[in-house]
C-alpha positions in Angstrom: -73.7 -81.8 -107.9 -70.0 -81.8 -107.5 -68.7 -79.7 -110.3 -65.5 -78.4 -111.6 -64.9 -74.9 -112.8 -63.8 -74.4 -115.9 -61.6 -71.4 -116.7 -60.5 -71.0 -120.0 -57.4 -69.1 -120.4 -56.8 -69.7 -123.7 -57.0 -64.9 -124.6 -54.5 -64.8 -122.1 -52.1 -67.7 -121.4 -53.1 -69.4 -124.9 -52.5 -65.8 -126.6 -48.6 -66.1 -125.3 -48.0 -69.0 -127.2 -44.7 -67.8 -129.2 -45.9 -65.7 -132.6 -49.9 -65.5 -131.2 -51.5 -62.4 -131.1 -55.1 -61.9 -131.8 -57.0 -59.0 -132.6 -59.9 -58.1 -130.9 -62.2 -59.5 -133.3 -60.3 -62.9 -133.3 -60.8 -62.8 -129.5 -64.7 -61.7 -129.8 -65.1 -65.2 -132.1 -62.9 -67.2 -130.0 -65.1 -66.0 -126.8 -68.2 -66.8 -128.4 -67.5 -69.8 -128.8 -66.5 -70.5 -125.7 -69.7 -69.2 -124.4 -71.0 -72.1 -126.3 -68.8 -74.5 -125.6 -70.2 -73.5 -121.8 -67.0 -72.5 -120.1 -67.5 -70.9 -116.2 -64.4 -68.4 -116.6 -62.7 -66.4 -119.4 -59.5 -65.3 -119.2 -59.8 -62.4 -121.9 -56.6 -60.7 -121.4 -54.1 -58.7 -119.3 -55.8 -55.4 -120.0 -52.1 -53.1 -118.8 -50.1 -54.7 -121.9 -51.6 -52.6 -124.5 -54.4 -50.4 -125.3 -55.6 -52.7 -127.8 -55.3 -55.8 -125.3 -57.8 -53.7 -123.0 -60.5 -52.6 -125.3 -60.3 -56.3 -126.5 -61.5 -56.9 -123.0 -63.8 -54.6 -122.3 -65.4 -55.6 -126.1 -65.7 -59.4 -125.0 -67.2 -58.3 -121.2 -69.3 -55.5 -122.9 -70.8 -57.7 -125.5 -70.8 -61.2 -124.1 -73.5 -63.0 -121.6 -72.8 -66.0 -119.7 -69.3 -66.9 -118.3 -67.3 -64.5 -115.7 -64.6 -62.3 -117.6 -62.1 -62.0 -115.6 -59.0 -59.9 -116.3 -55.3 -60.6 -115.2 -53.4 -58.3 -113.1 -50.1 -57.7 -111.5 -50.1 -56.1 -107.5 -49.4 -53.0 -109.4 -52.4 -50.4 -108.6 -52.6 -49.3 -112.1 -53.1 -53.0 -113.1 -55.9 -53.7 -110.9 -57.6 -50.7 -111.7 -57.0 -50.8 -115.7 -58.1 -54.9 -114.9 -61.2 -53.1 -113.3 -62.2 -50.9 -115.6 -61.7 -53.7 -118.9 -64.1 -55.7 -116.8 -66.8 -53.8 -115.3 -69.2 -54.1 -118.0 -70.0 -57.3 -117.3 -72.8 -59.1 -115.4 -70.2 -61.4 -114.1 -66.4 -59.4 -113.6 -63.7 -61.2 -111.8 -60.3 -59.1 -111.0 -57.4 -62.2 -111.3 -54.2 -60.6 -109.3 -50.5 -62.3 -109.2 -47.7 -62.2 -107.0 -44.5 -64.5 -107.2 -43.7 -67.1 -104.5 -40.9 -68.4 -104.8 -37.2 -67.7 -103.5 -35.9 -67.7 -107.1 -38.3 -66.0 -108.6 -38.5 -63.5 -105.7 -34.8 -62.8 -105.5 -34.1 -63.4 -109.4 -36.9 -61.4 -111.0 -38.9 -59.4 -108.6 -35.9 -59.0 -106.0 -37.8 -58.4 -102.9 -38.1 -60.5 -99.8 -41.0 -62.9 -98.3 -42.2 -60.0 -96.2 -42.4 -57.6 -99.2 -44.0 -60.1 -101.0 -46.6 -60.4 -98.7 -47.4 -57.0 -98.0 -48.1 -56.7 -101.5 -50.6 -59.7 -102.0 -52.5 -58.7 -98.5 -52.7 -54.9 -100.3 -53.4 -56.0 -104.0 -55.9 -58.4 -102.9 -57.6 -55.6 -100.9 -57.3 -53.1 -103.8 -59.3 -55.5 -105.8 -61.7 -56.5 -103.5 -62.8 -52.7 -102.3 -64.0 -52.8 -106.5 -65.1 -56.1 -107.3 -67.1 -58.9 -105.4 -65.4 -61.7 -107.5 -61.2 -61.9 -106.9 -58.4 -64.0 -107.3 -55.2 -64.8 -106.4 -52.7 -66.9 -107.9 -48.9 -67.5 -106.1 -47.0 -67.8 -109.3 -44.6 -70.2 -109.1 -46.5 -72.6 -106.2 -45.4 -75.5 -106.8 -41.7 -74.3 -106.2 -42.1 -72.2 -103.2 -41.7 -72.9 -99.7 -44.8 -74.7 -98.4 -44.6 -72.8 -94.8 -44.9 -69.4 -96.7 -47.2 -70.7 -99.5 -50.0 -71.0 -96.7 -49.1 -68.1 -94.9 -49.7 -65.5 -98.3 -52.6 -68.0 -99.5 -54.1 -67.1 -95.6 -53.2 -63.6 -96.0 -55.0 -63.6 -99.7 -58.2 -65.1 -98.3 -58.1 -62.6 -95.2 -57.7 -59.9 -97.5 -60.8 -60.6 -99.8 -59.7 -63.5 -102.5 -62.5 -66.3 -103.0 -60.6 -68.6 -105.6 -56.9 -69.0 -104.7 -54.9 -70.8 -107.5 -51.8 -73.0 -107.0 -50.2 -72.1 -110.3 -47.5 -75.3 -111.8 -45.8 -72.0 -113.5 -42.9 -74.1 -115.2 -43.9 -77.5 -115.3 -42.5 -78.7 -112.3 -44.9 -80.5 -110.4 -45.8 -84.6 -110.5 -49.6 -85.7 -109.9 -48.5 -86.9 -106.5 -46.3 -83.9 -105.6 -49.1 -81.2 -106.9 -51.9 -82.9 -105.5 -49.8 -83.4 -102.0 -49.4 -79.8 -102.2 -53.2 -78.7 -102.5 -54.1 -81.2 -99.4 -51.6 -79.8 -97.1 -52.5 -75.9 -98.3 -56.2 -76.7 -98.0 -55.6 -78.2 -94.4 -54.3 -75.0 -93.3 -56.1 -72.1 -94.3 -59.9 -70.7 -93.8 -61.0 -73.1 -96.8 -64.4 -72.7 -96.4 -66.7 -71.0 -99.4 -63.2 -70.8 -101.4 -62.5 -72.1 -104.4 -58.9 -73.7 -105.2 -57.9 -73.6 -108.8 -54.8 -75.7 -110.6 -53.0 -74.2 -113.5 -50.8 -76.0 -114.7 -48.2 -76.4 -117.7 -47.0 -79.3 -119.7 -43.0 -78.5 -119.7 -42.9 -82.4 -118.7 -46.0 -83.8 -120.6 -47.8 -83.7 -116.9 -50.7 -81.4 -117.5 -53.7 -82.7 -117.8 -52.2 -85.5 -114.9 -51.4 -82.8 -113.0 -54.8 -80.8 -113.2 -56.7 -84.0 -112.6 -54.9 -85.1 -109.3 -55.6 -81.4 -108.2 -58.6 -82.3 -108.5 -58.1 -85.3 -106.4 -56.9 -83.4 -104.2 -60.2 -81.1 -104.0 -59.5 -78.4 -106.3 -62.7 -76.9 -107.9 -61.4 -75.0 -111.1 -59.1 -76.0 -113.6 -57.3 -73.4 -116.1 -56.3 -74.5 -119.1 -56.9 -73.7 -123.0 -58.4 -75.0 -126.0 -55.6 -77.5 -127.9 -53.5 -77.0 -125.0 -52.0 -73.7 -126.9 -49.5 -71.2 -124.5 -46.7 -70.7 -123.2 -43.3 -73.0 -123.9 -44.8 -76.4 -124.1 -48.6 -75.2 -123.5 -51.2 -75.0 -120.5 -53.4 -77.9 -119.8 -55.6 -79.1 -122.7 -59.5 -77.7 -121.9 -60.4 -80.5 -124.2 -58.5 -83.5 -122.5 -59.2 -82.4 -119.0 -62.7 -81.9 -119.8 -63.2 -85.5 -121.3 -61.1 -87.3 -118.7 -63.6 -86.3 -116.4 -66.9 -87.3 -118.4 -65.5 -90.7 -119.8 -63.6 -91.4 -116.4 -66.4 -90.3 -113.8 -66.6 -93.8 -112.4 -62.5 -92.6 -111.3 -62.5 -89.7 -110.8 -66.0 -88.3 -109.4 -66.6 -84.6 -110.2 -68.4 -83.5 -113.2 -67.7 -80.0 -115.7 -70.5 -77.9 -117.3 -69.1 -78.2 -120.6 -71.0 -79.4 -123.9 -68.7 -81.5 -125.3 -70.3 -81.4 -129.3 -68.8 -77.7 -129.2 -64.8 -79.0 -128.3 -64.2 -80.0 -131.7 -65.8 -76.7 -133.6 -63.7 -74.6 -131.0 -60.4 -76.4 -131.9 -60.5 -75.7 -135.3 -61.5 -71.9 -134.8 -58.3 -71.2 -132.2 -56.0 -73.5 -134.6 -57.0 -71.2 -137.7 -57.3 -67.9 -135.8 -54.0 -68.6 -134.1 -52.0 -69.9 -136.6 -51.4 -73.1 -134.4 -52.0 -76.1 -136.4 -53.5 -79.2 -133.8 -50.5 -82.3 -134.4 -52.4 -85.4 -136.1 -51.8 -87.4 -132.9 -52.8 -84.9 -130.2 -56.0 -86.8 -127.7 -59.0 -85.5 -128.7 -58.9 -83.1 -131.4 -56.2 -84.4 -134.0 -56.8 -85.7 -136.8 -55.4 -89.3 -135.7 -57.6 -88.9 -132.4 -60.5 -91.4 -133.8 -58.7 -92.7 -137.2 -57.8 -96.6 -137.5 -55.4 -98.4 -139.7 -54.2 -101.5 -137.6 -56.1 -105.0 -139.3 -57.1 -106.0 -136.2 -58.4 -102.6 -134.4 -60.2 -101.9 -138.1 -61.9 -105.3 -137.3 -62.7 -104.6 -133.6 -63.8 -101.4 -134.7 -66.0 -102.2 -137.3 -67.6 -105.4 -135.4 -67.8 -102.9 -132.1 -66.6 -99.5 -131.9 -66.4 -99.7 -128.1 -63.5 -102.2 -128.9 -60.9 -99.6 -129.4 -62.8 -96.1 -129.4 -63.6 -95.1 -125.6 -65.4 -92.3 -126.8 -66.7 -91.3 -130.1 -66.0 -88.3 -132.3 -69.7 -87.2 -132.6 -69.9 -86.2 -128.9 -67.0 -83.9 -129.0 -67.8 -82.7 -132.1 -66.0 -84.1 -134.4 -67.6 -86.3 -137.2 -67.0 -89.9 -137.9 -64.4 -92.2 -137.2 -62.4 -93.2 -140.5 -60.5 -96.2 -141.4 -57.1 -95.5 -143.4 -56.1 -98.0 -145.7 -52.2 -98.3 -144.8 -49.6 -101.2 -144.7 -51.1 -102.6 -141.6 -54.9 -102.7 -142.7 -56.6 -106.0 -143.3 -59.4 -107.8 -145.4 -62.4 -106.0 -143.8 -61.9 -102.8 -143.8 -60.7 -103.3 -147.1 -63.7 -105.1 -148.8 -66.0 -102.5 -146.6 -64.2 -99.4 -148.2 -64.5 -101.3 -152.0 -67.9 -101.7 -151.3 -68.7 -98.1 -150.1 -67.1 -96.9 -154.0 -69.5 -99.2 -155.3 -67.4 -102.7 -155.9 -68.6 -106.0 -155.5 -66.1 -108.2 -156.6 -66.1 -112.2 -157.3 -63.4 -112.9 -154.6 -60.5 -114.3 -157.1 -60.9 -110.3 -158.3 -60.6 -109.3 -154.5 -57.9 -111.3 -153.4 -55.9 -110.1 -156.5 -56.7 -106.1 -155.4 -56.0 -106.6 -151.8 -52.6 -108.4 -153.0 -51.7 -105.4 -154.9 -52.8 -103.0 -152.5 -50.4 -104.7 -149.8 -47.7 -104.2 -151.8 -48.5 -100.7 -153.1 -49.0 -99.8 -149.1 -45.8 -101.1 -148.5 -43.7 -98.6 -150.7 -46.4 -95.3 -149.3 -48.3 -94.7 -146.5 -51.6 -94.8 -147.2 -53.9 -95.7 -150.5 -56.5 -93.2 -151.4 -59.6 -93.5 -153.5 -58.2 -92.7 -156.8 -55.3 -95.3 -156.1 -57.8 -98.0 -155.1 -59.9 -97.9 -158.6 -56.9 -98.1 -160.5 -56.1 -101.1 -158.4 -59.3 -102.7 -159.1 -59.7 -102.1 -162.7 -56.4 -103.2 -163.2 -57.1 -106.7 -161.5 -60.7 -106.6 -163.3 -58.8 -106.8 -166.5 -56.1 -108.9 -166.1 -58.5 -111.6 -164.1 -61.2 -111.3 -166.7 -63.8 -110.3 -164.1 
């Protein structure tokens, strides 16, 4: 089966989202449910930050079974070994070492030169390697850096041990045909074979999950990205939208995840609480507005044939039922349905003269709740006679 990795980064690169930080039980519930959820890879942390960032770690690779834990690390020695030792408990430990790639970030921030740069991803690599089976590399900054040096450290990464190499959108750069151009022409060049190629990507221009997908395209085998979306500036890729692109656009796209989709919705609503990160109504998915309907004619569709305007429904990614919201824009039968479900039956003089009032009571608020709909009614019961 063709499959896509999944690797959740949502401790790590979710966890920088600005005012996030979990404690290590938050990060023990969070993992677990990914675990369910059936994710390949988790990103628990970068265990050199902070002591309590590394026993967080070593907790969620001591005490979980399942996924890989892999641990983040910089080419720094005492990163890959701290990264080693957070990780080592597990059946399943993956060492994840960085190195800038490109000219600005390599003379602005790190301010050493392409040769420097790859000495230290050929001996970081190594480092990693000589203590865990399971490595890999990431050339921050990818889709920005020169595409003749870009194969020549991704080369010198696989030479030196890595078996997934990631092509990182750091800042949002990238377009779907730019980033998916990119992974054809690195793939093309470099010992390929038995490695993985992983997109990362981040939604600075609302490109994503578009980004992620024409990776894939492209032949990447992993995706990282986090639960709502959650991380850094504008957030990573969406697990949740990436995940269900694939399932309900198979016939397009090909390639298949592990994921259970029933657990997506459960594990939004534990990383919005445990995070502090409320999910906005009209995010894909998860929000609230994902499966809601107050258009007349799409509560009409709906109701005759939900496949008329839901192209998935909310029970297979966990999240309930569909609802109908009685608004401005509603019409007669999702009305009469939602009168009928509080128990009215009304003669239909008494219904035309409820739905009259509700239209214009819908037109000075948003929405009419229950409460507001029985007053409506008795107060046309009485003055009809009904």
């Amino acid at each position: 089966m063709d499959r896509v990795r999944i690797f959740d980064t949502t401790l790590r690169d979710g966890e920088q989202t600005p005012g996030v930080a979990l404690t290590a039980d938050d990060k023990m519930v969070i993992a677990g449910h990914l675990a369910d959820l059936g994710v390949d890879i988790i990103e628990a942390g970068f265990p050199i930050t902070s002591q309590g960032e590394f026993e967080a770690v070593r907790r969620i690779a001591s005490e979980l079974e399942g996924p890989i834990i892999a641990a983040l690390a910089r080419t720094h020695p005492k990163d890959i070994q701290r990264a080693w030792e957070a990780v080592s408990p597990s059946a399943r430990p993956r060492i994840h070492v960085f190195i800038s790639t490109s000219r600005i970030h390599l003379e602005h921030m790190m301010r050493i030169n392409y040769d420097e740069a790859l000495r230290l991803t050929k001996e970081s690599v190594a480092h990693a390697r000589s203590l865990c089976p399971d490595v890999e590399f990431s050339a921050q900054d990818a889709t920005r850096t020169d595409i003749d040096f870009l194969v020549e450290v991704v080369h010198a990464a696989i030479e030196a041990g890595a078996t997934t190499i990631n092509l990182p959108d750091t800042v949002g750069y990238a377009t779907p045909w730019t980033y998916g151009a990119m992974f054809k022409e690195v793939m093309s060049r470099v010992p390929s074979e038995g490695i993985i190629f992983s997109s990362h990507t981040h939604d600075d221009l609302g490109l994503a999950v578009a980004n992620a997908l024409a990776a894939v395209m492209a032949g990447a085998r992993q995706v990282e990205c986090t639960i709502n979306g959650i991380g850094e500036r504008a957030g990573n890729c969406s697990l949740e939208e990436v995940v269900m692109a694939l399932k309900v656009r198979a016939d397009a796209l090909g390639p298949t995840t592990g994921i259970d989709p029933v657990h997506i919705g459960p594990t939004s609503e534990v990383v919005s609480k445990l995070t502090g990160v409320p999910v906005p109504p009209n995010k894909a998915i998860v929000g609230a507005n994902a499966f809601a309907h107050e258009s007349g004619i799409h509560q009409d569709g709906f109701l005759k044939e939900p496949s008329t305007y839901e192209i998935m429904r909310p029970h297979q990614v966990g999240r309930g039922t569909s609802r109908l919201v009685l608004g401005k824009h509603s019409g007669r039968h999702a009305f009469r349905m939602r009168l009928e479900e509080l128990g009215y039956q009304l003669p239909d003089a008494v219904f035309k003269e409820v739905f009259n009032r509700f239209k214009e009571l819908a037109d000075r608020r948003q929405t009419v709740d229950d409460q507001g709909l029985a007053a409506l009614v008795e107060a046309a019961k009485a003055e009809v006679g009904a």
